[in-house]
BAFIPA-538238 format. One record per residue: x, y, z of N, C-alpha, C, O, CB in turn. Coordinates in steps of 0.05 Angstrom, whole numbers, plus 5000, padded with zeros to 4 digits. Glycine has a CB too. Layout:
N
XYZXYZXYZXYZXYZ;...
END
This chain:
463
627744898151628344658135629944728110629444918094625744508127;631844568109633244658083631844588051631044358047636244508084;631544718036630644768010632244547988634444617979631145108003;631144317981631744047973633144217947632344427936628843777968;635544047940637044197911636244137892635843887890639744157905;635644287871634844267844637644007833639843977843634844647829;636443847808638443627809638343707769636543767753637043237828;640443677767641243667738642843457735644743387750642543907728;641943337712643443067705645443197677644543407666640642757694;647643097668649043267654649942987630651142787637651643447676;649343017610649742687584651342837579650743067574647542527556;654042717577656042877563658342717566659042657589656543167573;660042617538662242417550664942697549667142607544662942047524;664742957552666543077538667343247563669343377566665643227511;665543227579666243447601667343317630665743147637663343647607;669343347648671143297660668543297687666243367686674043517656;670043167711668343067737668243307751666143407758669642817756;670443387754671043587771672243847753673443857732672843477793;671444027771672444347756671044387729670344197716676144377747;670544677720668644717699666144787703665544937721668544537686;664144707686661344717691660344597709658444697720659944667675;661344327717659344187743660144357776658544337794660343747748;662444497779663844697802662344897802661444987823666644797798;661645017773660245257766657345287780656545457796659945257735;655544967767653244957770653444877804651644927820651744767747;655644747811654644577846655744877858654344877878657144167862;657145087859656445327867654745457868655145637884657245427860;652245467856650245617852647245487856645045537846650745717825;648245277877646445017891644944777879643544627892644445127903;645744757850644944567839646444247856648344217871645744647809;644344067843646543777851646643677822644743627808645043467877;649543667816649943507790651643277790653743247803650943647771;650543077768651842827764651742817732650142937717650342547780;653742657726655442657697654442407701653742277721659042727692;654342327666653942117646655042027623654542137601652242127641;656141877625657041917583655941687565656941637543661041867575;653441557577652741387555650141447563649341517585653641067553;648341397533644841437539643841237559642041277575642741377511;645540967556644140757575644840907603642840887617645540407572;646541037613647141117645644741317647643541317669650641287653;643841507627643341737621639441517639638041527659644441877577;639441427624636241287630636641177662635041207681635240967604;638741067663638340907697638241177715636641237733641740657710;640341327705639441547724636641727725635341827743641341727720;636341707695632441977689630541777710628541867722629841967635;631341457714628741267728629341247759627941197779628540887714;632341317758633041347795632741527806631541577827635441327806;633941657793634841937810632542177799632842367814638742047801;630742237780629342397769630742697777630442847796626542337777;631842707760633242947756630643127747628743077733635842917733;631443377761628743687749629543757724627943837707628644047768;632643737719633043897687635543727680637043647698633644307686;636143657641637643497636639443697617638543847599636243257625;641743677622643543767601644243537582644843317593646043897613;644243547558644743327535645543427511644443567494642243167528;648743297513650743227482649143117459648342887466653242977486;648743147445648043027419648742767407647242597397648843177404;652542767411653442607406654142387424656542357427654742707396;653242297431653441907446655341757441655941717417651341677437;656841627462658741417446656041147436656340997417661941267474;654441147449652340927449650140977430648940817416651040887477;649941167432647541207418647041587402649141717404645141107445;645141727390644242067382643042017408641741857420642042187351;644542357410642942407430638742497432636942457448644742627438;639042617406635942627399633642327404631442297412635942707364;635742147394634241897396634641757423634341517424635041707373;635141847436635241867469633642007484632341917503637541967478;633642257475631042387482628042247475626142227491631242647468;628242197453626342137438624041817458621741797468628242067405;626841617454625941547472626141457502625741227512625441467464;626941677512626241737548624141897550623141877573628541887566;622742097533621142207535619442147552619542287573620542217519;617641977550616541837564617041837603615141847618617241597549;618841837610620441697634621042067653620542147676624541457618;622242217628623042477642620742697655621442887670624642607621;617042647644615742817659617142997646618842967629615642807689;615643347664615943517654619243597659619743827652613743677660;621543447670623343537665624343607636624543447617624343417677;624943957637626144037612628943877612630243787631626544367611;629443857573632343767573633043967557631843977535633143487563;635744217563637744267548639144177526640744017535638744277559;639344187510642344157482644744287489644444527490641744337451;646744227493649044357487650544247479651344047491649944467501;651744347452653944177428654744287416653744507409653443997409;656644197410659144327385657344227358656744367339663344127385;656644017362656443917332652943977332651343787334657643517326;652044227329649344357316649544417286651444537276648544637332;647244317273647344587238644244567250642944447267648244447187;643844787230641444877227638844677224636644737232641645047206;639744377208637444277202637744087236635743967242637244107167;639344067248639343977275637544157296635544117311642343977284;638644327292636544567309633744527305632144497323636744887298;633444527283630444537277628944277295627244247313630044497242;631044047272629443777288629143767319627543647332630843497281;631043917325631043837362629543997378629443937402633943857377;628044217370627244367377624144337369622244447379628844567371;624044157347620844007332620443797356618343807370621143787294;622643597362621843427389621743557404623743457414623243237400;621143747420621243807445623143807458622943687479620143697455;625843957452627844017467627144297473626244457456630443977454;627544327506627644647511628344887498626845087496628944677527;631544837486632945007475634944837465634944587467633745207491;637045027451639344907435641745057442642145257429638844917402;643145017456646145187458648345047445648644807443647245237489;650345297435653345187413655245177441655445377455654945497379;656244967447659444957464661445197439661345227415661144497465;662945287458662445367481660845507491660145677475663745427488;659045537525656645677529657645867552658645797573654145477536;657246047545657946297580655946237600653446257596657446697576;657246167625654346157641652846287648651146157660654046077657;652646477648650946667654648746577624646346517626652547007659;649746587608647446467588645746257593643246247593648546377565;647846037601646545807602644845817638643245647647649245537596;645445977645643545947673640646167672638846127689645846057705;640546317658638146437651637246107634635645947644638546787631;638046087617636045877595634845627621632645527618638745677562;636245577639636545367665633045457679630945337684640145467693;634045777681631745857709629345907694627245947707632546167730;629145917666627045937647625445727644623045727646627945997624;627045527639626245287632625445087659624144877657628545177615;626545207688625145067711622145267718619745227725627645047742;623845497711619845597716618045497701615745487709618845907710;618845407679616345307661615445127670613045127676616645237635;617344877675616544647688615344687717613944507726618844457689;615844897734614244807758611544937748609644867763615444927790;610845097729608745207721606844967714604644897722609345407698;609144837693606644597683606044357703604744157697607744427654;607444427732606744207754603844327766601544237765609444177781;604744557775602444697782599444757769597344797782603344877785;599944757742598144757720596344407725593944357728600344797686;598144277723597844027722595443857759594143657764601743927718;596344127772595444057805595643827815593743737828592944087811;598343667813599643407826601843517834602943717826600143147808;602443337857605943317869607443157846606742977831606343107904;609443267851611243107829612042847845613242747864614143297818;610542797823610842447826611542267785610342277763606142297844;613242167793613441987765611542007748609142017756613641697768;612642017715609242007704608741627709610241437714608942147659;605841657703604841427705605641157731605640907729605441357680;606241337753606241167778604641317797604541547803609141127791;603041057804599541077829602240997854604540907851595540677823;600641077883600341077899598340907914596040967907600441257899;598340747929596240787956598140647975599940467972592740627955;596840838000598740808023601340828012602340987995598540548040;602640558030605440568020606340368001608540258002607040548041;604640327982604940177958605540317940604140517945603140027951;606840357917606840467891608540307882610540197891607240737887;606440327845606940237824607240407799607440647800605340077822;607240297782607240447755605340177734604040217713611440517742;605639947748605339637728602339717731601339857748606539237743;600639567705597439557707595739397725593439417736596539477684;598039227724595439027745596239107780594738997796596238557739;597639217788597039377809596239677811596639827830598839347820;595239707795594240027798591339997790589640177792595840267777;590939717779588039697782586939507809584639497817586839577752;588739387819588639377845587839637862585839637877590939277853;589739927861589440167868586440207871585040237891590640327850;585940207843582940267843581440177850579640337857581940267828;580839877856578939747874578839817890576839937898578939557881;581139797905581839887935581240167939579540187956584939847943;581840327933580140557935576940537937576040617959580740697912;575640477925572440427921572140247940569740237946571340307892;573640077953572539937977573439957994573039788011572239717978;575640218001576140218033573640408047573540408072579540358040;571840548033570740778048568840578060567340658078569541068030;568640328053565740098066567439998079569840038081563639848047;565039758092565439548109565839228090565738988097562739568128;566239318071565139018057568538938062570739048067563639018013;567038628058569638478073571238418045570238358024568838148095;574838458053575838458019577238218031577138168055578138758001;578638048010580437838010581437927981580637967958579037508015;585437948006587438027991589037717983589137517998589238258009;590137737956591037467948593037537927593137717910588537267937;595437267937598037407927599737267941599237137961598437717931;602837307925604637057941606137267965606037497973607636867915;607237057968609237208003610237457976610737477952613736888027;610137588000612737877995611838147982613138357980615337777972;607838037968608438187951606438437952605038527934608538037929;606638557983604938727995601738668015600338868022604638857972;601038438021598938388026598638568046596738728042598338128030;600138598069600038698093599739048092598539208107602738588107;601039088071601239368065598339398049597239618053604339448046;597139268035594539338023592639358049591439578052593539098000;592339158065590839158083591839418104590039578101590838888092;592739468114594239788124592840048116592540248129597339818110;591939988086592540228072589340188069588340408065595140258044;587339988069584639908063583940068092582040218097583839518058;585939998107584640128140584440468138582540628141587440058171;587240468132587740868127585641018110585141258111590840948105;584840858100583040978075579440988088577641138080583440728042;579340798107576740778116575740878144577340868163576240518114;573640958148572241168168573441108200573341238220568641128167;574840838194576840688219578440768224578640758249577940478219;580240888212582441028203583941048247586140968255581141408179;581941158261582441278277582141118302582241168326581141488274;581840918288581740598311583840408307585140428286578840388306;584440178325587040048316586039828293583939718289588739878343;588639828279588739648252590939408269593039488279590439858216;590139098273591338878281591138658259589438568243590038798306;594038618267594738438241594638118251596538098266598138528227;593137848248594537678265595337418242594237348221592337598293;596537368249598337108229597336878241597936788263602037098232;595336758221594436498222596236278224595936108241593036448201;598736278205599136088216602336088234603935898229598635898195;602936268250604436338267602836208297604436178315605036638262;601236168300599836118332598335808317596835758298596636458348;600035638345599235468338596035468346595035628363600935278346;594335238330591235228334590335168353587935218351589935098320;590935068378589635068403590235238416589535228439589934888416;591835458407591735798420590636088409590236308418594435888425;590535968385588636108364586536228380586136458387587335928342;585335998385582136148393581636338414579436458418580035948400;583636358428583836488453585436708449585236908464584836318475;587136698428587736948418585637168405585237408412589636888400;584437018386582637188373580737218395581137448404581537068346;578837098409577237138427577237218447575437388452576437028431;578837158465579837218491579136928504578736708494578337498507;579137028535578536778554577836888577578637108584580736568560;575636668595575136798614576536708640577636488639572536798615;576836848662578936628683577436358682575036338676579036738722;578736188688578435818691578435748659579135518655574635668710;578135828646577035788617578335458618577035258616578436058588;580835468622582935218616584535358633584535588642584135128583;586435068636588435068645590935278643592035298621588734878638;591635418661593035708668591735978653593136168646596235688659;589335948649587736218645587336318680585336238692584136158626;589136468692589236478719586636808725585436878745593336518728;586936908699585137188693583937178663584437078641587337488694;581637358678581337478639583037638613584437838613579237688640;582437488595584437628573582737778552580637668545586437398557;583537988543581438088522582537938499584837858501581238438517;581237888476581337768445582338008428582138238436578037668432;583737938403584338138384581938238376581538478371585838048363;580538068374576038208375575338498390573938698386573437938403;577138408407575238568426577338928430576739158430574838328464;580338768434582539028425581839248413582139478422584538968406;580639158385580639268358577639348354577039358330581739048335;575439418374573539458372573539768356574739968364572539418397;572139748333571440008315573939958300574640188295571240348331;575339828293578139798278577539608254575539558241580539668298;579639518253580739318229581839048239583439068258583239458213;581538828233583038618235583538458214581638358201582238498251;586138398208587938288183588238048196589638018216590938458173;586637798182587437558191589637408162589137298141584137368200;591837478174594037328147594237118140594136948158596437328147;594537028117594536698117592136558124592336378140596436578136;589836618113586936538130587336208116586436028130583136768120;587736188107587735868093588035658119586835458125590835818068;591235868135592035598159590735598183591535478203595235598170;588735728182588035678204585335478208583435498192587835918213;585335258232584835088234580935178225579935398224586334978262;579434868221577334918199575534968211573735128204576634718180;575434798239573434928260573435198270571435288280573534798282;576135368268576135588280574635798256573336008260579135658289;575435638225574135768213570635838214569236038208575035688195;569835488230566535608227565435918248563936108245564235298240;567335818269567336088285566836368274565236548281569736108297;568736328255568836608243568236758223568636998217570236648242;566636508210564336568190561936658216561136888215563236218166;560936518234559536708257559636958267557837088279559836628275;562337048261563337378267562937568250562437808255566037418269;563437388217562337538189558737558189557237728180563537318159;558337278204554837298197553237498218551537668212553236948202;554037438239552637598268553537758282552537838303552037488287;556237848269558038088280557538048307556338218320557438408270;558237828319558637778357560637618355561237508334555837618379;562137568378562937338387563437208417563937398432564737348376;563436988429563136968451566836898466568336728457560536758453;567337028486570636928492570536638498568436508501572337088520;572836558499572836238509572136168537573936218553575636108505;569736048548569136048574567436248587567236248611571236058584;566136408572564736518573561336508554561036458530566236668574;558936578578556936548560555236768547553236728533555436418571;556036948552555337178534556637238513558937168514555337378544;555837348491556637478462556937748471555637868488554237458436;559437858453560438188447560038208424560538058405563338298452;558738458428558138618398561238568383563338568395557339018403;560838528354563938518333563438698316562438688294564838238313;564839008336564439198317567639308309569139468318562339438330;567639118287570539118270570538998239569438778237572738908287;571339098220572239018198573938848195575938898209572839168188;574038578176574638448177575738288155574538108144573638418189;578838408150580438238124582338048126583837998144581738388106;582137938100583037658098586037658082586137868068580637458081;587737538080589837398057591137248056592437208077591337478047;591637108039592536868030595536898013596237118004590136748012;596836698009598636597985598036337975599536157968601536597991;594936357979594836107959593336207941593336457940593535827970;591336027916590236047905587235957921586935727928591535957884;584936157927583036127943581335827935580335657949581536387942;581335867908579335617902580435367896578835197889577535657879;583035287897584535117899584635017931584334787940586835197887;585335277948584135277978582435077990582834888005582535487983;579935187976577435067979577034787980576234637998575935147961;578434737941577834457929579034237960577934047972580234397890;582034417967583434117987582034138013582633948027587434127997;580134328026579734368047581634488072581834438096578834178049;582934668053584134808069582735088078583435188100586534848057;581035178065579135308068576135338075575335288053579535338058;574035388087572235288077569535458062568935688069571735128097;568235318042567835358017565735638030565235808014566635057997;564635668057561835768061563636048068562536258062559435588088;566036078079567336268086568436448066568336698064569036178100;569236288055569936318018568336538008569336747999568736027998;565936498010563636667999563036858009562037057998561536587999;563836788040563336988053565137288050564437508057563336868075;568037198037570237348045570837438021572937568020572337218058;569137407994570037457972568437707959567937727935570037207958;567737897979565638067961567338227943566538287921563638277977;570838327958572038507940574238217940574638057958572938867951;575038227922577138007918580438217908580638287884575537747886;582338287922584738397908586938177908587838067928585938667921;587838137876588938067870592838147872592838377864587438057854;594538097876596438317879599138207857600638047869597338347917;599638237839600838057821604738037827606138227832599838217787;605537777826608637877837610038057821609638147799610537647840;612438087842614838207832616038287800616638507791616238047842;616037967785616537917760614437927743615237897719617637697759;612137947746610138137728609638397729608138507712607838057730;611038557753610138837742611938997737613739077752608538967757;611139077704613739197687614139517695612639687702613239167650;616739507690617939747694617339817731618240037738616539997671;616139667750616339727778619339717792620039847812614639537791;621039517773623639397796625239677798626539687819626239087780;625539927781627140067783625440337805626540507818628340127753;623340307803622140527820622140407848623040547867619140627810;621040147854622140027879625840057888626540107911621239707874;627140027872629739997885630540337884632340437897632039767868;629540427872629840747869629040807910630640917924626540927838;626540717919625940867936627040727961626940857982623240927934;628140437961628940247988631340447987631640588007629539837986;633640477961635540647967635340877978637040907996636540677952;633541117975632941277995632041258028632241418047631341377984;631040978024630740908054631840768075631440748099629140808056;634040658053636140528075638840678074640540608090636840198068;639440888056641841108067640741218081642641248096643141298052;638741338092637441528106637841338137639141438156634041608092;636741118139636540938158639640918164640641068181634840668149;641740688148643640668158645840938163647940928176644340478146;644541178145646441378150649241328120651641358125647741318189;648541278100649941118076650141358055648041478054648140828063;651741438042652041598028651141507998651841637978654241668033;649341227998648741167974645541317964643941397981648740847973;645341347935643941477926642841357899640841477891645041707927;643741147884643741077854644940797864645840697885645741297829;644140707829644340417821645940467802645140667790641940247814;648340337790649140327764646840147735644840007736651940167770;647840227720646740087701647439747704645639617714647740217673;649139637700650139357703648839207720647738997716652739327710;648839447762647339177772644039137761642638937758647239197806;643339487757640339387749639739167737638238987744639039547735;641539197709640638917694640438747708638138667713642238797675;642638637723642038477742639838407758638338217752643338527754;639638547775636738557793633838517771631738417781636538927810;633938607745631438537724632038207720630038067715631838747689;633938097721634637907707633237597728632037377723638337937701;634137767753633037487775630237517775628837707767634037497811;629437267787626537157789625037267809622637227807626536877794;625937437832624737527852622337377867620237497873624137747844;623036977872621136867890620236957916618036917927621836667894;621637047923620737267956620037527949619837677969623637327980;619237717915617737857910619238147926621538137935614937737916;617738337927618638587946619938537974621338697986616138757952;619238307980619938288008623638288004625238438014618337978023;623938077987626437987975628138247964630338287973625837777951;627238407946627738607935629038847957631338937957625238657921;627138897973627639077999630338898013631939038025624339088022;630638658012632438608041635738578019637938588030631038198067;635738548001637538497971638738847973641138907974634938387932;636139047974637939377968639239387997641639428000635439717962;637039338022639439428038641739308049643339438062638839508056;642039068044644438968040646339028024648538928030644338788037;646039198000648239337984648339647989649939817980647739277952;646539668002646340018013649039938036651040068037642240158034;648639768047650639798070654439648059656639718068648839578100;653839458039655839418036657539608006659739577998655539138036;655339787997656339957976658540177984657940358000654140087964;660840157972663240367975662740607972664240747985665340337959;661140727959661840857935658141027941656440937957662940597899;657741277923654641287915652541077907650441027918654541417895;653740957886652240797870653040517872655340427869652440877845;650640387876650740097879652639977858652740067835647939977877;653739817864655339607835653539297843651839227860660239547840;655339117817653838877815655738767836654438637853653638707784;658038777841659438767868657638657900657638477916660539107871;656338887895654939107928652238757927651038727948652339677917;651638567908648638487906650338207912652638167905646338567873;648538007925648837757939649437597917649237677894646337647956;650337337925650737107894648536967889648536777873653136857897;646037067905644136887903642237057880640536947865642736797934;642837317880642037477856643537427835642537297816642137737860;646437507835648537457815648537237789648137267765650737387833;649236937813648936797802646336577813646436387829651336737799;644836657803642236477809641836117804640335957816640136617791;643336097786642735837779646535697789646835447785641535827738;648435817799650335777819650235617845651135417856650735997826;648435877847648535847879645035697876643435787892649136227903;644335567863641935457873642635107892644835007887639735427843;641735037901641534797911642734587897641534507877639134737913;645334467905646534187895646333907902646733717887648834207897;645433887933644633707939641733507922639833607909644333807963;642233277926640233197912638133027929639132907948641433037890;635433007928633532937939632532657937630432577928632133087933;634732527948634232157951631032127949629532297959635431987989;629931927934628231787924627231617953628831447961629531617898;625031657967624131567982624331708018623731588038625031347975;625031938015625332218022622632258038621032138023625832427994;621432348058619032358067618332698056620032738038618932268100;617132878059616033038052616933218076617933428069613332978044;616833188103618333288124621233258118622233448128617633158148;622533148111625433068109625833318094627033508104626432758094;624533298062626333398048625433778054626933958045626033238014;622933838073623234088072624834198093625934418093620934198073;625033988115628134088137630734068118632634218121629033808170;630833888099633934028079633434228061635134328046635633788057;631034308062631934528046631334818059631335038049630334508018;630834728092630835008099634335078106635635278099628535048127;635434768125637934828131639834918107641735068110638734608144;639234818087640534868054640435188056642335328063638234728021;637835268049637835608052638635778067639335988057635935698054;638835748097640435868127642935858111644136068107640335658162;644135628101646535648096647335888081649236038087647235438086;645635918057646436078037646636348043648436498035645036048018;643936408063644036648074645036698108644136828127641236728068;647536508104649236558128647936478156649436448176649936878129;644336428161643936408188641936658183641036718205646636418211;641036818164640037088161636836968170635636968148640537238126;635636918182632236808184630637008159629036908142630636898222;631437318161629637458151629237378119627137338106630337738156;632337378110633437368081631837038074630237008055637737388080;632836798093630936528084629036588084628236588061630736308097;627136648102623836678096623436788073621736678059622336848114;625037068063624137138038624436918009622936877990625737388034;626936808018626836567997625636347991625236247969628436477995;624936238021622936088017620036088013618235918014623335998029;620036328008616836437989615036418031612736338032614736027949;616236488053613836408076615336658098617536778097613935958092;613036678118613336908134615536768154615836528157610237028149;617136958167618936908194617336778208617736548200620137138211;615436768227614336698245614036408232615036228245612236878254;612836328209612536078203615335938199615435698203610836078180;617936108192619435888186620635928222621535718231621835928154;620536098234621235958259619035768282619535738305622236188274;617235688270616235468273616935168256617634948264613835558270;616535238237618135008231621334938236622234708233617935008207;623035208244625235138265625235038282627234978294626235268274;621934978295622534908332621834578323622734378333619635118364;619434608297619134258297621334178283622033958292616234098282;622634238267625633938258627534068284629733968280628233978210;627634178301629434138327631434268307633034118295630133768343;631634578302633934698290634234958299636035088289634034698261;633135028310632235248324635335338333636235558326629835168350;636535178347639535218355641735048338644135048343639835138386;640734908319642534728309644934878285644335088274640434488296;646734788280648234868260647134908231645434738232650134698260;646935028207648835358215647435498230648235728231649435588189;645435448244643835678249644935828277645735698296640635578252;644936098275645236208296643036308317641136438307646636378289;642936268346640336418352639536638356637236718359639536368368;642436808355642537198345640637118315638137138313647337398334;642437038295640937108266638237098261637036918249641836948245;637037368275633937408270633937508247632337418231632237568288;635437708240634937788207636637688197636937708173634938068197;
END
């Protein structure tokens, strides 16, 4: 396996792209990228986490000390270098009082400057090792394949931790997009199940008079074209996990059923008179608000209770600070890798951008927004170019049509799904994310307004 390259980020508006020190250092297996403003200097320390920083003093934007000063924070134990013409003595001092590695005068011989380099990375892998973590961002949690850095999901982390090693039943809650599926995944990975199947089923993707025969099974004759027996997701997933999504939509009688599965861990298939043991764990989530749920009877109140011993909360997109750049940091690693894309970075400009929108489709939205500019990006680094107009210009491209006064409630949500296909070309994946609801649900509501094939829609455009 090849040995991942040490990455040096280089702040310097003075030193040339090519030839020189960055030839010098990308000879001697480093990967380097140039910067000449502190603001590039930060998008890159939060994208790209460079192991070691070379840094000018002088900024067209900003001191370089007061750049350090405050990225501190963001860089972990990456050491940062000085190298400048413009040092005195009472500079030295101060920069070397903050916590700069060292101080070098331009011009520097390299052989100087690459001992001070291999000094200053031993230290730092010392203080990783000292430290006994993988390098990981400071102040960004993990579980499964979630990570954050924001508070109110890392104390999510923590719950979830303390309640995957049980059986207690959790209900995950939270709008479309913004990990439910992945919490529940990772509640499985974490628990003594681990080694049994984890089944996900979407409440309200199957319509309710097939529901029950999904979850349960059926026995031959049960009804009409049960020609054999079928096993239930119950019964699949025996010693496992089952993720019932969207528990709100599913119909209220099926719910008493399944307060019976929570109470007596059995259940009986459809058409059949015996009970099977329900030896499965069993989680819930929503995008609604549960006790609002309740109040309309979309829920019901006894299940409620039943399902609420661990309650995770999962907070969106636009509340958790400082996440948008470590999320788009890592979809870009995953969709050059995937499409084979030579992108690697975000510029500063689109980020702003991407901070600036509302993110109603949350991560889901976020993820399908990078790789769409992973694939249409020229270049390394994303531009505001490479990002849709529905990011760009948000309040543009929002909805012009207007919603006649006496409009039925079905009417106006078939114009605003066909409204959205439009925007996103026929994309199903990209509308669902906008319309805050899962694919499977909005291609149900494709088959009832009869659009399923209708204009713009295409019946290729699954994503």
């Amino acid at each position: 396996m090849t040995r991942p390259l040490t990455r040096v980020l280089l702040v310097d508006p003075e030193v040339p792209e090519r030839g020189g020190l960055v030839a010098d250092l990308e000879d001697r297996g480093f990967a380097v990228r140039i910067v000449r403003e502190g603001a590039s200097a930060e998008v890159q320390v939060r994208l790209w986490r460079p192991h070691v920083v070379l840094l000018e003093l002088v900024l067209p934007d900003e001191d370089g000390l007061s750049w350090f000063t405050r990225c501190r924070g963001l860089l972990g134990h990456a050491p940062v270098i000085v190298i400048t013409r413009h040092a005195t003595v009472r500079r030295a001092v101060e920069a070397l009082g903050e916590g700069i590695a060292t101080l070098l005068e331009k011009p520097v011989d390299l052989p100087v400057l690459l001992g001070h380099l291999h000094r200053a990375l031993a230290r730092r892998a010392a203080l990783l090792d000292e430290a006994g973590r993988a390098e990981v961002e400071p102040g960004v949690e993990t579980f499964g394949r979630l990570v954050s850095r924001s508070q109110g999901m890392r104390d999510a982390f923590r719950l979830a931790r303390a309640a995957a090693p049980t059986d207690a039943n959790v209900l995950i809650v939270g709008e479309n997009g913004t990990g439910k599926e992945l919490m529940a995944s990772a509640l499985h990975d974490h628990s003594r199940r681990a080694g049994h199947p984890f089944i996900r089923l979407n409440c309200a993707a199957i319509p309710g008079d097939l529901l029950e025969s999904e979850l349960f099974g059926h026995r031959r004759g049960a009804f009409t074209g049960a020609s054999v027996d079928k096993k239930g997701l119950l019964e699949v997933a025996q010693g496992g996990t089952v993720l019932f999504d969207e528990i709100a939509e599913m119909p209220t009688a099926l719910q008493v059923k399944l307060l019976r599965v929570l109470q007596e861990r059995e259940f009986r298939p459809v058409g059949s008179l015996t009970s099977l043991r329900a030896d499965v764990r069993l989680l819930c989530a929503t995008n609604l608000d549960p006790a609002e749920a309740v109040r309309r009877g979309q829920l019901r109140e006894d299940l409620f209770f039943r399902l609420n011993t661990i309650v995770l909360s999962l907070p969106p997109l636009r509340d958790r600070d400082g996440d948008l750049p470590l999320l788009a940091t890592r979809f870009i690693a995953q969709f050059s890798e995937r499409h084979r894309r030579p992108v690697s970075s975000i510029d500063a400009a689109a980020l702003r951008v991407l901070e600036r929108h509302a993110w109603p489709g949350n991560v889901r939205e976020l993820e399908h927004v990078i790789e769409r500019a992973v694939i249409l990006c020229a270049g390394t680094d994303i531009r505001v170019e490479d990002l849709p107009d529905t990011v760009r210009h948000p309040l543009a491209s929002a909805f012009h049509t207007s919603m006649p006064i006496g409009q039925s409630l079905d009417e106006i949500e078939r114009l605003a799904i066909v409204q959205t296909l439009e925007r996103t070309r026929g994309n199903k994946r990209a509308a669902a994310a906008l319309l805050g609801i899962h694919r499977p649900t909005l291609y149900n509501k494709l088959r009832k307004y009869g659009l399923w094939r209708a204009d713009p829609i295409s019946p290729s455009a699954e994503e």
